[in-house]
C-alpha positions in Angstrom: -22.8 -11.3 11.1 -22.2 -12.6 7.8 -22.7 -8.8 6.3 -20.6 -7.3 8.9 -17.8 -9.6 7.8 -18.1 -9.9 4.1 -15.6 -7.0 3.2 -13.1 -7.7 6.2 -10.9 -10.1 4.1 -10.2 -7.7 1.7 -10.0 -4.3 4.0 -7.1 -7.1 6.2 -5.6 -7.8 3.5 -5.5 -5.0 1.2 -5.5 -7.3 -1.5 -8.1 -5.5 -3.9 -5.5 -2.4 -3.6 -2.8 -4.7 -4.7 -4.8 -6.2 -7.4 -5.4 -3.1 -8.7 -1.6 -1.8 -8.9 -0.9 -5.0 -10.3 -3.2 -4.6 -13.2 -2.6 -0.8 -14.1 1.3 -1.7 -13.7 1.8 -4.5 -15.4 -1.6 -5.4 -17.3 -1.9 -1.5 -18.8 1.3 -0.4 -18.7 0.8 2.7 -16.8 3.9 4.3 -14.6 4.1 3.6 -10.8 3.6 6.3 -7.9 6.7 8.6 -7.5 8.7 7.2 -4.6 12.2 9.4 -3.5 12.8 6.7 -1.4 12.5 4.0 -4.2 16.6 2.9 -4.3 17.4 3.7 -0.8 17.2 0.8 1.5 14.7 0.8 4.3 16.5 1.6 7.0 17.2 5.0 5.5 14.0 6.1 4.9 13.1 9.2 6.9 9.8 7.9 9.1 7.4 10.4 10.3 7.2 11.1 14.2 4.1 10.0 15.8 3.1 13.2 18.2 3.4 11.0 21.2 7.1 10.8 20.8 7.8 13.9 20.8 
């Protein structure tokens, strides 16, 4: 059980993805993702339709 679990922390929490836009960000300087939606608040952001919706 121990092995099955040992990775679910960090695939729950994302937090090894975060760490590493943390460190190329702000650590080596390099330039964030490309966002369109980047100064428009969330509520205006267009959201893709899940098929069953439709």
């Amino acid at each position: 059980m121990d092995y099955l679990m040992r990775q679910s922390s960090c695939i729950a929490g994302g937090t090894t993805e975060m760490a590493r836009n943390v460190i190329a960000d702000r650590l080596l300087g390099m330039p964030r993702e490309v966002t369109p939606d980047r100064d428009r608040p969330f509520r205006d952001v267009p959201k893709n339709a899940s098929p069953a919706s439709k």
